[in-house]
N, C-alpha and C positions, 0 to 999 in steps of 0.2 A: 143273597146280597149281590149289586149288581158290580159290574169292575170299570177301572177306565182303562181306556186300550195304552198300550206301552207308547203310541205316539204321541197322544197326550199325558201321560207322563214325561217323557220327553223334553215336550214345551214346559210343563212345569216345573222339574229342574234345570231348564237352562233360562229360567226365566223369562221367557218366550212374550210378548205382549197378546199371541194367538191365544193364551191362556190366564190372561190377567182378569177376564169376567168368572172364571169358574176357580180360581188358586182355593177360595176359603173354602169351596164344597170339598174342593183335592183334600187340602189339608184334614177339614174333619174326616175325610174318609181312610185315607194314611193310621190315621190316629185309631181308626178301626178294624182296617182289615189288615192282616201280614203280608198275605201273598203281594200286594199291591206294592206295600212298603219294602218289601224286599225289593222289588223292581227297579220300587226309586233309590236305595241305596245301590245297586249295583251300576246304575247311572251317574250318580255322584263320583262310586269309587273309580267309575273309568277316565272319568270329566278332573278330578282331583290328582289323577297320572298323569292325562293328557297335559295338565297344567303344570306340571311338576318339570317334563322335556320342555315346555314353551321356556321356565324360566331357565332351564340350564342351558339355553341358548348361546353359545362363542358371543363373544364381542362383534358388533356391525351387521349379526344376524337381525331377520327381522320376521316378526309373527308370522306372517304370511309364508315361511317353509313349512310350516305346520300345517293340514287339511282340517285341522277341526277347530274352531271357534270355544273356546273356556269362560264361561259367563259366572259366578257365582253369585250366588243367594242368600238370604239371611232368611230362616225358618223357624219356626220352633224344632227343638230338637227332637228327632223320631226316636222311637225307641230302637236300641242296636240290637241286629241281629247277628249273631256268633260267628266267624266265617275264618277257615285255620287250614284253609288249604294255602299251596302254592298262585302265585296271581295266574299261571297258565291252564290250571287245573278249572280255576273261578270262572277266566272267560271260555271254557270249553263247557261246564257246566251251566253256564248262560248260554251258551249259542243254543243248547241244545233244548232249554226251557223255553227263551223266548229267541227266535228267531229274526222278528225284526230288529230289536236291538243288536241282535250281534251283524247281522249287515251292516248298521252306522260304526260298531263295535271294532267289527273284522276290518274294514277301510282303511278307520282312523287308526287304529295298531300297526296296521301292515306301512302306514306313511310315518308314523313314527319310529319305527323300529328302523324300517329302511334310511329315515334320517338321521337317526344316533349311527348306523353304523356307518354312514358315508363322512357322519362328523370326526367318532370318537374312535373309529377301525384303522387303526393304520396300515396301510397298503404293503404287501408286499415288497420287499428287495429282494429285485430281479438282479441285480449287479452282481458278476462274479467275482471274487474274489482270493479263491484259493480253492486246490482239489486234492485227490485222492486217487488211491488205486486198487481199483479189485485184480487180483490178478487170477483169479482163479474164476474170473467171468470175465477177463480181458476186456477190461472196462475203466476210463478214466472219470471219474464220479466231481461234479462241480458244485463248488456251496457257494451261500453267500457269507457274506460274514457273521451273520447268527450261526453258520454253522448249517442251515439249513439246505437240505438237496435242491439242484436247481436240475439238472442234465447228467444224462449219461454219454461217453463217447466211447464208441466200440471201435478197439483198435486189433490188430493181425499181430503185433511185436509188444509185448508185453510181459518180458521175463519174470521170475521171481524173487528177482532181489531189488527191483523199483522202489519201493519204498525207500531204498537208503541213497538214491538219487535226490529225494528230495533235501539236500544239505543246504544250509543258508550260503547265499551268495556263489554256487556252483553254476556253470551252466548246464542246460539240462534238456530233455529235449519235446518237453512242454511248457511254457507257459502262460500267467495272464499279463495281460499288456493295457493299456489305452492308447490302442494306436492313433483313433480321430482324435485325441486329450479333449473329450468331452463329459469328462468325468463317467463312461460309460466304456466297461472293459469288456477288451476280445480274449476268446481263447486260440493259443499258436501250439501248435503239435507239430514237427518232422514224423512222427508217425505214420502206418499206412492202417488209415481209416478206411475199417469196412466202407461205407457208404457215398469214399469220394475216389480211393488211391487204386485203381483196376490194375496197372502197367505196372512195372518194374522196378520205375526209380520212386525217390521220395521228392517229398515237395513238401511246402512249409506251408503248411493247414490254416488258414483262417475262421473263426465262428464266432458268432455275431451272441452277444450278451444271451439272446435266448439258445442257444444252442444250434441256431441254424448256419448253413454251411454260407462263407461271402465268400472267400476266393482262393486259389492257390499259389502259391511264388515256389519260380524252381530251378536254379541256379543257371543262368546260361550257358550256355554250349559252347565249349572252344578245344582248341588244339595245346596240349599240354607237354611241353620236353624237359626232363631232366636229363644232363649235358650228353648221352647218345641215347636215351631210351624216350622211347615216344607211350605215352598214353592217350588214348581214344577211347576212353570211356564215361560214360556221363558223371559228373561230378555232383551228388547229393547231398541238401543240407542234414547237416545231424544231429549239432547242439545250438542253443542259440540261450543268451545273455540280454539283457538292458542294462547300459552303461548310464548310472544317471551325471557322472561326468561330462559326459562329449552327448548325453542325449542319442544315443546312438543304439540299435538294434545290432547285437556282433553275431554271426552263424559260421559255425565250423563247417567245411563242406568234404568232404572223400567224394574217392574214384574207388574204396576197398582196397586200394594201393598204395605204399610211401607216399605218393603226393597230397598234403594236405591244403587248404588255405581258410583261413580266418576274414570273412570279407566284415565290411564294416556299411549297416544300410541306418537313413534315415527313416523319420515315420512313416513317409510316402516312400518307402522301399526302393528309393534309391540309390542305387551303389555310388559309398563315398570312398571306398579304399579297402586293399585288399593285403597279406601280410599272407606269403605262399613260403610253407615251410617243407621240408624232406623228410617223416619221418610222422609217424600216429601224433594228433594232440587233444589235449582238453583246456580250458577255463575257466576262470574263476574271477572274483573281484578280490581285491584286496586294496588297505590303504599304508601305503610305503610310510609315507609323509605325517600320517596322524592329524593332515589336515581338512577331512573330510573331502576329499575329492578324491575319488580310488583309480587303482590301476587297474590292469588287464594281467593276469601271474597264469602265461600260456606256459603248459607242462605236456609234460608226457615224453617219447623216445623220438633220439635222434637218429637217423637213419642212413646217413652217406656213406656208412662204412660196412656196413649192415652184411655186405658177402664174405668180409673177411670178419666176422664177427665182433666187429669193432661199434654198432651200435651200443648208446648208452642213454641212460635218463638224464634231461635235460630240466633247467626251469628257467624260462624267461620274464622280467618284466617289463610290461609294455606302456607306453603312453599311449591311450587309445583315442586323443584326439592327433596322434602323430599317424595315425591309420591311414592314408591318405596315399591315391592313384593305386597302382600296383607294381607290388616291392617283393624282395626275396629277405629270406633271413640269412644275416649276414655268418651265421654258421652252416649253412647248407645251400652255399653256391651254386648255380648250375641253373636256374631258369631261365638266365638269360634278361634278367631285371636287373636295376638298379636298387644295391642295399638298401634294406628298409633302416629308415632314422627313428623309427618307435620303440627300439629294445635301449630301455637306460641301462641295463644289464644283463648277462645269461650265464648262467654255472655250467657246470656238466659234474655231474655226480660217478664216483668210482665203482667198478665193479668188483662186490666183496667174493670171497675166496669161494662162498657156498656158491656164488653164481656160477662163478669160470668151471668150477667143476661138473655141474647139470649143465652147463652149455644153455645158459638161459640167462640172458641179462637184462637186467631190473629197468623200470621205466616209474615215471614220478605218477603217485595213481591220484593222491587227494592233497589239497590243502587243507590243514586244520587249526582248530584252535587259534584261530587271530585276537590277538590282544594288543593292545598299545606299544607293548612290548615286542612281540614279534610273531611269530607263527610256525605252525611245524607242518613238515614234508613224509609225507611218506611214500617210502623208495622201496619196490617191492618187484616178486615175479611170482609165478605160480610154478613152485620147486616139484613142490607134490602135487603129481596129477589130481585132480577130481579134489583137493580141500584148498581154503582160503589163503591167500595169496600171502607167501612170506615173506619180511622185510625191516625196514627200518626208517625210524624215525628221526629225521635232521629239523635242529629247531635253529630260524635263520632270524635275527637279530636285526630290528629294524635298524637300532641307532647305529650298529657297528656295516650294516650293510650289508653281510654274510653268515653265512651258518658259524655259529659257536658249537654248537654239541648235537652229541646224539647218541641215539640208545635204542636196544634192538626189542623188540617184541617176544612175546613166549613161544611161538611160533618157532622164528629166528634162533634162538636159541635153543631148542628140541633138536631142530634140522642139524644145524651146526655141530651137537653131541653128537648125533647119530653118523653123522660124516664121518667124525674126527673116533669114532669105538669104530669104525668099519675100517679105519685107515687111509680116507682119499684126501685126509685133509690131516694139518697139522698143528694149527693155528689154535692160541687159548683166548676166550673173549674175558674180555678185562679193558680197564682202562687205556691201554697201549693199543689197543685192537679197535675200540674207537676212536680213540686219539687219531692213527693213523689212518680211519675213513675222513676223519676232517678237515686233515692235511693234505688228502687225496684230491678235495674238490677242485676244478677248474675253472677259472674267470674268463668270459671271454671281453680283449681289448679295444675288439673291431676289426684285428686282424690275424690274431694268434691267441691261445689257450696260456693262460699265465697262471701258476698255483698262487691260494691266497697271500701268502708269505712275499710276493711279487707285486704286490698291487697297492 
């Protein structure tokens, strides 16, 4: 029996006019031989897919993204041949039978496949939006918001307690921003990045959505007095904050020395104001008011008295669009600035009995637990060498404006026994023993230290 060749089958299932004088021989011979008829159905069944992507076409698509023409035909029906593979198993086992068809076969697949998935493949998000920390491959890890890895950045300063840096609304001393507001975010690290940071000091790391490096900012260079001691040392930034109040970029800057400053930059890293204090600080947001517009709650130890052991934990709130030129805080006089007007308030917290006795006085480490209601401080120092820092917790009252209560840790209260069975101390914790931390705290007026009971 003789065969027709696969390209004129072909023509005669796509109903070709090239084969409109021989269709009735086609047919009766279809009608006779298998092999043939298989051929023609595996024509059909690729012509029948083909047409299947034509129709699920998007809206304002138009045939012509498709490379292959879908013509059908009215026939008598052939007899079915059994076929119970997978469809990629079918066209491999056709290519490998008939060869010409799988050239028209392999094309038209290879343009349809490539266009389902340029339709119906959603692209990638490159956008960062949040990371992580290996610290054990000193590595800051960047996802997008699926959650998915996008970059790594290898840094030099990577301790192992990073993770608990990351708290809501802390400053910190990575992270993501839109600085161009192009709906497209950068990542900011004070870090010293293998790949950028060679020198000494830090600098405020710029990287671009895909992780490549755009630029560095590094706090200017000046001459520094607190009232007879001079510092000449570069001043590097360390933590840094987005205010979405004031719109503002805030970066804490050190020398390694008492002098701190809080500068305050626009998107274009312009210095809009500076708030230079005496003494270690950190921040936070917080919203005083409950009106959605948050503060600046700058913490940490005050420093002026610091040789005669007189330093103590402080907590400031700030108006962070009162950020504005370069100002001193009006509890640590001495730069030779005019008071800054951005503290609507600052406390100074007492040193309890355990401190005075280890000669170790406490500094404000975290804000926590913000609620409508008010939020809690924790007021600590590291008593015992080498374990976690002991202290206590003052919870400050938004509507009343000051600390109402507080209550000490298990920590705090271990240390505190172990004093008081050794004899260095005398003191029973109870009610009266917080009470009297509460009544310890100190307001400042603008001019003077007033206890709450004064104000």
């Amino acid at each position: 029996m003789n065969h027709y060749s696969e390209h004129m089958l072909d023509l005669y299932v796509r109903n070709s006019s090239e084969a409109a004088d021989q269709r009735a021989a086609i047919e009766q011979h279809l009608a006779e031989c298998a092999a043939c008829r298989a051929i023609a159905l595996d024509l059909r069944e690729f012509y029948a897919l083909a047409d299947d992507g034509k129709r699920a076409l998007p809206s304002g698509e138009t045939e012509e993204a498709l490379t292959v023409r879908t013509e059908y035909i009215s026939t008598r029906p052939l007899t079915a041949v059994p076929v119970k593979d997978a469809l990629p198993v079918r066209v491999w086992r056709s290519a490998r039978r008939r060869p010409v068809t799988a050239s028209l076969s392999l094309f038209a697949m290879t343009a349809l496949l490539l266009f389902s998935w340029k339709q119906f493949s959603p692209a990638r998000d490159l956008n960062p939006v949040e990371f992580n920390y290996s610290t054990a491959a000193k590595q800051i890890i960047v996802y997008n918001k699926a959650g998915e890895l996008l970059w790594t950045l290898s840094v030099r300063d990577l301790g192992p307690a990073e993770e608990a840096v990351l708290q809501h609304r802390r400053a910190k001393m990575d992270m993501i921003l839109d600085i161009d507001n192009d709906g497209i975010n950068e990542f900011l690290t004070t870090r010293h990045v293998v790949s950028v940071n060679t020198g000494e000091y830090r600098t405020i790391n710029i990287f671009n959505a895909d992780g490549s490096f755009r630029s560095s900012r590094s706090v200017a260079p000046r001459e520094v007095r607190f009232r007879d001691q001079h510092y000449d040392r570069q001043f590097e930034p360390v933590f840094l904050l987005f205010d979405s109040t004031s719109r503002s970029l805030f970066v804490a800057a050190s020398n390694l020395r008492s002098p701190w400053v809080l500068q305050r930059y626009d998107r274009s890293f312009r210095l809009l104001g500076e708030y230079w204090h005496y003494g270690g600080i950190q921040f936070a947001q917080v919203d005083i008011d409950n009106d959605g517009r948050t503060e600046i709650a700058l913490y940490g130890k005050n420093d002026v008295e610091d040789v005669t052991m007189g330093d103590f934990a402080f907590l400031s709130i700030l108006d962070p669009e009162a950020v504005i030129g370069s100002a001193e805080d009006g509890t640590t006089r001495g730069f030779g600035m005019e008071a800054s007007a951005a503290a609507r308030y600052t406390m100074r917290f007492p040193v309890p009995d355990v401190n005075k006795t280890m000669k170790k006085n406490p500094s404000v480490l975290h804000i926590l637990n913000e609620t409508t209601e008010g939020f809690d401080i924790f007021v600590a120092a590291e008593l015992d060498p080498g374990k976690p820092q002991i202290g206590l917790e003052y919870h400050f009252s938004k509507s009343a404006e000051r600390v109402t209560a507080v209550r000490w840790n298990t920590g705090f209260e271990a240390f505190h026994q172990r004093l008081k069975q050794e004899g260095r101390i005398s003191s029973d914790l109870g009610p009266d023993y917080l009470n009297g931390l509460v009544r310890g705290i100190q307001y400042w007026d603008g001019h003077q230290w007033l206890s709450g009971a004064l104000l």
